[in-house]
C-alpha positions in Angstrom: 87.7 109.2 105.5 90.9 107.7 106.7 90.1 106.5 109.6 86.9 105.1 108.1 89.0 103.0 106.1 91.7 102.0 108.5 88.4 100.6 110.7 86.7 98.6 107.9 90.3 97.1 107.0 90.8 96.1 110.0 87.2 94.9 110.9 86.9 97.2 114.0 84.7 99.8 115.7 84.9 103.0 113.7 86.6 104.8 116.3 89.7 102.3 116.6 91.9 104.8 114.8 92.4 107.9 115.8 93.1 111.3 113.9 96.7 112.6 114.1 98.6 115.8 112.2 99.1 114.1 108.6 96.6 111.0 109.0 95.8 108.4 111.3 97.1 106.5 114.0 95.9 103.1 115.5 97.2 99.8 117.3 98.0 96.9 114.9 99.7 93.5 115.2 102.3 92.8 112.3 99.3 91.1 110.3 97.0 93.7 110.4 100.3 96.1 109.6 100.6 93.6 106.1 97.2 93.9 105.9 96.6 97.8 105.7 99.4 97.8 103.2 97.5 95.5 101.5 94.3 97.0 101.4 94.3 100.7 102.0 92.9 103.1 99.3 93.7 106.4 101.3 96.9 106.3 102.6 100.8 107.2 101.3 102.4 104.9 103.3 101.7 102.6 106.5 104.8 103.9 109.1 105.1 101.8 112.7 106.1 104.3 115.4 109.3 103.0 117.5 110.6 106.2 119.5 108.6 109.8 120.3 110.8 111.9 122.9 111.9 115.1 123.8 114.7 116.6 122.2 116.6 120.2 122.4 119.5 120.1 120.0 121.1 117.6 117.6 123.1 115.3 119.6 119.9 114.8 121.5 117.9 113.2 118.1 121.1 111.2 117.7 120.6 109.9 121.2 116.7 109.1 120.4 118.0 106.7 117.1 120.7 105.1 118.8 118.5 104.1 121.6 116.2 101.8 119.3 116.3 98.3 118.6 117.0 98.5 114.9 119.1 95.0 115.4 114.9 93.6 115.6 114.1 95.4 112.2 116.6 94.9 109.7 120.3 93.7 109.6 123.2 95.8 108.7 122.9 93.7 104.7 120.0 96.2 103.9 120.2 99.6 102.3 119.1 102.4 104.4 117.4 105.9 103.6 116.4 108.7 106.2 113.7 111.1 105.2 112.7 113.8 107.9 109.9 116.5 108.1 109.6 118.9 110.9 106.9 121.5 111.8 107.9 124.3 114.0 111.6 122.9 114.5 114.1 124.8 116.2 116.8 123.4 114.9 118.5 125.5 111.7 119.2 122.8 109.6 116.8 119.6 108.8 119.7 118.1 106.4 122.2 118.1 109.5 119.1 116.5 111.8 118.8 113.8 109.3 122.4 113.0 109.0 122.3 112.8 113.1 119.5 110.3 112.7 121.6 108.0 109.9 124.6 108.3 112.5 122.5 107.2 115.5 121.1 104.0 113.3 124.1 102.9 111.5 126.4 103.4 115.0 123.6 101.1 117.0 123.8 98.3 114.2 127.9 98.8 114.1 127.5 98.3 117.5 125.7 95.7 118.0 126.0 93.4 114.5 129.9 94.5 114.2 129.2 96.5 110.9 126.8 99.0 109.2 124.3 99.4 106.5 125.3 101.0 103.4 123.5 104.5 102.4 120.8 104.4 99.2 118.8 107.2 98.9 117.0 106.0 95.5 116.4 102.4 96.0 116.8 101.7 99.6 115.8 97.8 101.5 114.4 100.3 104.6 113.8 103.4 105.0 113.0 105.5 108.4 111.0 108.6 108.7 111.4 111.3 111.6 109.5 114.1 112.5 110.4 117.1 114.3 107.6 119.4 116.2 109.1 122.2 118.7 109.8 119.4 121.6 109.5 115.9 120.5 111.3 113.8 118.1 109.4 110.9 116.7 111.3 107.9 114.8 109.2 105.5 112.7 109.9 102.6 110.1 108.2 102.4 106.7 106.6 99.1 106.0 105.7 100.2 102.8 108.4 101.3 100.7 107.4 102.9 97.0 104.1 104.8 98.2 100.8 103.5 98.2 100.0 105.2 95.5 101.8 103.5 93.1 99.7 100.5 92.6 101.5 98.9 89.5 99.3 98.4 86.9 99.9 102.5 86.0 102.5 102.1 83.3 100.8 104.6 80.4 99.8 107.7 81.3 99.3 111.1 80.5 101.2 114.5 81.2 99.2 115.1 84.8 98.0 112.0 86.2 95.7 112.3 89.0 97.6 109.9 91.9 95.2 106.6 92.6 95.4 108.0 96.3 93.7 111.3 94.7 91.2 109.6 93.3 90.2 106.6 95.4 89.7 109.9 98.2 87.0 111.6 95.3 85.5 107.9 95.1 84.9 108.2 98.5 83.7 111.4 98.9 80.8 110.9 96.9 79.7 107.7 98.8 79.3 105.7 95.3 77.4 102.1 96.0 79.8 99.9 93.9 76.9 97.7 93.8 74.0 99.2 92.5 74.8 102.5 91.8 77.0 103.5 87.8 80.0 105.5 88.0 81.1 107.5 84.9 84.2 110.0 84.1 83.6 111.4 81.0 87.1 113.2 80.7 89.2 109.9 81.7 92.0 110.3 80.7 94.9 106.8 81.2 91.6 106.0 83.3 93.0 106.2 86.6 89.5 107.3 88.9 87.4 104.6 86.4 90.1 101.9 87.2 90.6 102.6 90.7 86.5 102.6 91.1 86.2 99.1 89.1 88.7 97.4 91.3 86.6 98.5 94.1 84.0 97.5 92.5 85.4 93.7 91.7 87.2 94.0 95.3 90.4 94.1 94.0 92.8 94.8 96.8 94.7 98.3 95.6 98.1 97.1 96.6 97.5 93.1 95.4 100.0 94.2 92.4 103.3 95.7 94.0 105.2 94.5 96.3 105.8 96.2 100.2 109.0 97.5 101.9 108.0 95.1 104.8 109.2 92.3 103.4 112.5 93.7 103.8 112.4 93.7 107.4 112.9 91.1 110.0 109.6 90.5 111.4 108.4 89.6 107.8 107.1 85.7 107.9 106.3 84.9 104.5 103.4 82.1 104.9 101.7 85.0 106.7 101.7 87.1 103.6 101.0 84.1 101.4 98.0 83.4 103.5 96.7 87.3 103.2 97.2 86.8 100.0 95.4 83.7 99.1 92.3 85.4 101.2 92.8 88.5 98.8 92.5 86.3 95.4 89.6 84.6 97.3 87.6 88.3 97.7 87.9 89.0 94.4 84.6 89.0 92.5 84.2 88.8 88.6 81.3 91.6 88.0 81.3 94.8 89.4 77.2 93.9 91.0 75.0 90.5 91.1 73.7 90.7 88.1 77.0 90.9 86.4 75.9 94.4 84.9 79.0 96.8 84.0 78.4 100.0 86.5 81.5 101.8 85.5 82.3 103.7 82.6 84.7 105.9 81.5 85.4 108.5 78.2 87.9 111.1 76.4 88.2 113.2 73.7 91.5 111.8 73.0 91.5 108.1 71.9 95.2 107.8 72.5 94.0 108.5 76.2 91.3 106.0 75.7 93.8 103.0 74.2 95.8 104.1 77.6 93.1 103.6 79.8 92.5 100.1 78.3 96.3 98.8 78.9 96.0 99.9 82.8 92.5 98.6 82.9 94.2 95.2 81.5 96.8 95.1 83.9 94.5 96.2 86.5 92.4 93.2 85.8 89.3 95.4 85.4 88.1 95.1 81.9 85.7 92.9 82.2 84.2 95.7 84.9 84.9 98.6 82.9 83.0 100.5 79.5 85.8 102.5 77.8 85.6 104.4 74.8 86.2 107.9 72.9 84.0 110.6 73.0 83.5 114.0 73.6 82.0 115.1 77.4 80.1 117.8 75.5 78.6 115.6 73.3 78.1 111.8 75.2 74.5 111.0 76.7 74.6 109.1 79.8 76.5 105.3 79.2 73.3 103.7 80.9 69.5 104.0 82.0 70.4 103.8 85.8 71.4 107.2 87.9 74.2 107.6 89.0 77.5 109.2 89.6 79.5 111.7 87.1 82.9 111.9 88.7 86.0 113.7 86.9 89.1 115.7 87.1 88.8 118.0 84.0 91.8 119.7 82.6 92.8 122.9 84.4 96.2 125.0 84.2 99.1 123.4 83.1 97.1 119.9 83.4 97.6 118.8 79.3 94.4 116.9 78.6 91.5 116.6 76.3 88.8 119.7 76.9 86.0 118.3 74.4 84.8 121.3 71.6 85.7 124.2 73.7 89.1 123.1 74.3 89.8 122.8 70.9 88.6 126.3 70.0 91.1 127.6 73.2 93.8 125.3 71.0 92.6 126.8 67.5 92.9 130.4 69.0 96.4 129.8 70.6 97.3 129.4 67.3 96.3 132.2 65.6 93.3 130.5 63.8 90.3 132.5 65.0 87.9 131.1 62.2 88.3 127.7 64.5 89.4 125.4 61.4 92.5 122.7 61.8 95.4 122.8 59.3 95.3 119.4 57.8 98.7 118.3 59.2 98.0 119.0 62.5 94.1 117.3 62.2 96.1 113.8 63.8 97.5 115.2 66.8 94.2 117.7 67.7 92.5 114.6 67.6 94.7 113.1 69.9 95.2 115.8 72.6 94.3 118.9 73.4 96.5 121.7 74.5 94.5 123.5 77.3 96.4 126.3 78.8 94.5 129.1 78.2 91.4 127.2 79.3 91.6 127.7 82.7 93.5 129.5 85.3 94.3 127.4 88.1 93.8 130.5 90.8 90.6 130.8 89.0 90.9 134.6 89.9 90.4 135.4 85.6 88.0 134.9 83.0 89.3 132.0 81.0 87.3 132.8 77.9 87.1 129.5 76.2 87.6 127.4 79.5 84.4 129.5 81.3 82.7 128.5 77.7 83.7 124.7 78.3 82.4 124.1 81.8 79.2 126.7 80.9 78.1 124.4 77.8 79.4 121.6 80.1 76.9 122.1 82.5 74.0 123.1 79.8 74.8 119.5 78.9 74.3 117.8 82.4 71.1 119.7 82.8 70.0 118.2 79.1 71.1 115.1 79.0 71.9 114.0 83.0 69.1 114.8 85.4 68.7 112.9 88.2 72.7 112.2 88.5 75.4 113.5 90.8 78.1 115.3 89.2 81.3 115.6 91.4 84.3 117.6 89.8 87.7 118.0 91.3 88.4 121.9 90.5 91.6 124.2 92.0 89.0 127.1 91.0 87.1 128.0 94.3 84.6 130.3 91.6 83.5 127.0 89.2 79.6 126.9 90.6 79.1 130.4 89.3 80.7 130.1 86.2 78.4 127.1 85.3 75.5 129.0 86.9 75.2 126.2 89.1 75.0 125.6 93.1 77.6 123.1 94.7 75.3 121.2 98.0 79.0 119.8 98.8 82.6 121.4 98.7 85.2 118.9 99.5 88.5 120.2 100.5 91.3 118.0 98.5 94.9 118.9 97.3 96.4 118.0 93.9 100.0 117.5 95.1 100.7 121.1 95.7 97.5 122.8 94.2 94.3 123.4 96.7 91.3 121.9 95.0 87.8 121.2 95.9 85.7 118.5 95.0 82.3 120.4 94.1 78.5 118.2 94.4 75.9 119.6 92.1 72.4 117.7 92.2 71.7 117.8 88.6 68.1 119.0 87.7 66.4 118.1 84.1 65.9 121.7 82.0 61.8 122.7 82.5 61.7 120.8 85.9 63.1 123.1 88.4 60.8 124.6 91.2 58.1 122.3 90.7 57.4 122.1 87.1 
């Protein structure tokens, strides 16, 4: 999907970038370098490539930094962070590598400016990235800075937000048409998939809101960015379709979720694109007469999030209250958010009682109320399909920071008109 991306960014054949071990890899000019930034969806972080050598011990990675041009990057007035990763190193000690790297940088800049950049490992003007495989060490500089994730209209969120990265990747998956086609998360959350699909949608750029590491760096020519800039405003459409019809839509349980999904859809620029509101997903009826998409990332684990009716009979239980009734004084904050713990295992290797009862009456629900739609939900639990007595036609490997997910399909069917009737 990646490469698909880079290709279309950068108006090219779709074999222009090519697959490498942790993403893609393809020839740019400095513009088009801005311009991924820019306008990627998929990516952590847009890295240029300056060295990729052999290497046997530590004084011979040391050798590799020193040998760059840094002096054509950045000058020594910029604040400089190392980060390394290494796959079947042979060296004993990454933190000692990295510190040979630093040396090799900062004694090439001493060298050849007369002084050195200072060390700042939380907010640094540059950073450079090294990786180590058995033989080869290969030195690049981040043009990005903060990841790409962070797009910087995110400011309220929940207690396991889904990374835009995470969920622009699920957008793809499913091969939405923002132009015809509704898209609706019924367990949104601070609306993060819903946002992230209305800005594609209104062809928001995803990075038109932050600012880039590469300004930082000497190649950096302003009017050049102003101009990519100006063309990005330009692109930007006010309706998610022609007609001006809203085709994205998004609910929770919890309307403090909901009010947070409406700030970042404000600062996103999105709410004129954009149906929020608050609402159970056992209960709410599809937001509009079209087919479409039901996309969503329900709460699993230690994920804290609303889980609709069943959820708040896993809550009630918890608590010792098997007849499923709220104490008054907690009525406010049930409202609010659910406590989903014991809802759903995230090795899925248990019944989960209540959580098994959620996605069960969840899928009863689809089947009443959603024929005709997709339904694509982002799972760690490999067994979901059977527990909702349903049959996944996709099963899209993705990873939740650490936790292996999938991102099931299920062609939703109307009750009483399976096999023909």
């Amino acid at each position: 999907m990646l490469a698909v991306e880079v290709a279309k960014v950068l108006n090219e054949p779709a074999d222009v970038a090519k697959a490498v071990r942790g993403g893609v890899r393809v020839e740019a000019s400095w513009r088009e370098v801005m311009q991924l930034n820019l306008h990627i969806r998929l990516a952590q972080r847009v890295l240029v490539q300056l060295a990729d050598q052999p290497y046997h011990v530590e004084d011979d990675i040391y050798e590799a930094a020193n040998d760059v041009a840094w002096e054509a990057w950045f000058t020594p007035r910029e604040t400089l962070r190392v980060d390394i990763t290494a796959q079947h190193s042979p060296l004993k000690s990454l933190n000692f590598a990295a510190l040979r790297v630093k040396d090799g940088v900062v004694d090439r800049l001493r060298s050849t400016c007369g002084t050195r950049p200072d060390i700042d490992t939380s907010h640094p003007h540059v950073r450079v990235h090294v990786h180590l495989d058995a033989t080869h060490v290969t030195l690049y500089i981040d043009t990005s800075g903060e990841p790409l994730f962070k797009r910087g209209w995110r400011e309220d969120k929940g207690d396991a937000p889904l990374k835009e990265t995470l969920a622009a990747a699920m957008i793809a998956a499913t091969g939405w048409d923002a132009r015809t086609m509704p898209l609706y998360d019924p367990c949104c959350g601070s609306g993060t998939v819903a946002i992230e699909a209305a800005q594609i949608a209104c062809n928001i750029p995803s990075g038109l809101q932050r600012r880039f590491g590469f300004s930082n760096l000497l190649p950096f020519q302003s009017h050049v960015w102003d101009g990519l800039l100006d063309q990005a405003h330009a692109g930007v459409i006010s309706g998610p379709s022609a007609s001006g019809e809203i085709l994205v839509f998004g609910s929770d349980v919890s309307h403090r979720m909901v009010d947070f999904a409406d700030r970042n859809a404000h600062r996103a620029g999105v709410t004129h694109a954009l149906h929020l509101r608050g609402g159970d997903a056992l209960q709410r009826t599809p937001p509009t007469e079209a087919m479409g998409i039901l996309l969503l990332n329900p709460p699993y684990g230690e994920r804290i999030a609303a889980a609709g009716v069943a959820g708040e009979r896993a809550a009630d239980r918890a608590e010792g209250r098997s007849d499923g009734r709220r104490q008054p004084n907690r009525h406010a904050d049930r409202q609010q958010e659910h406590v989903w713990r014991e809802a759903a295992q995230v090795d899925g290797g248990e019944d989960s009682g209540e959580g098994d009862a959620f996605f069960d009456r969840l899928a009863t629900h689809w089947k009443q109320h959603f024929g005709g739609w997709q339904a694509w939900l982002l799972t760690p639990d490999m067994k979901l399909p059977g527990k909702m007595r349903m049959k996944a036609s996709r099963r899209v490997p993705m990873w939740n920071g650490p936790i292996e997910c999938r991102l099931f399909r299920f062609d939703l069917t109307a009750m009483g008109k399976r096999h023909g009737e």
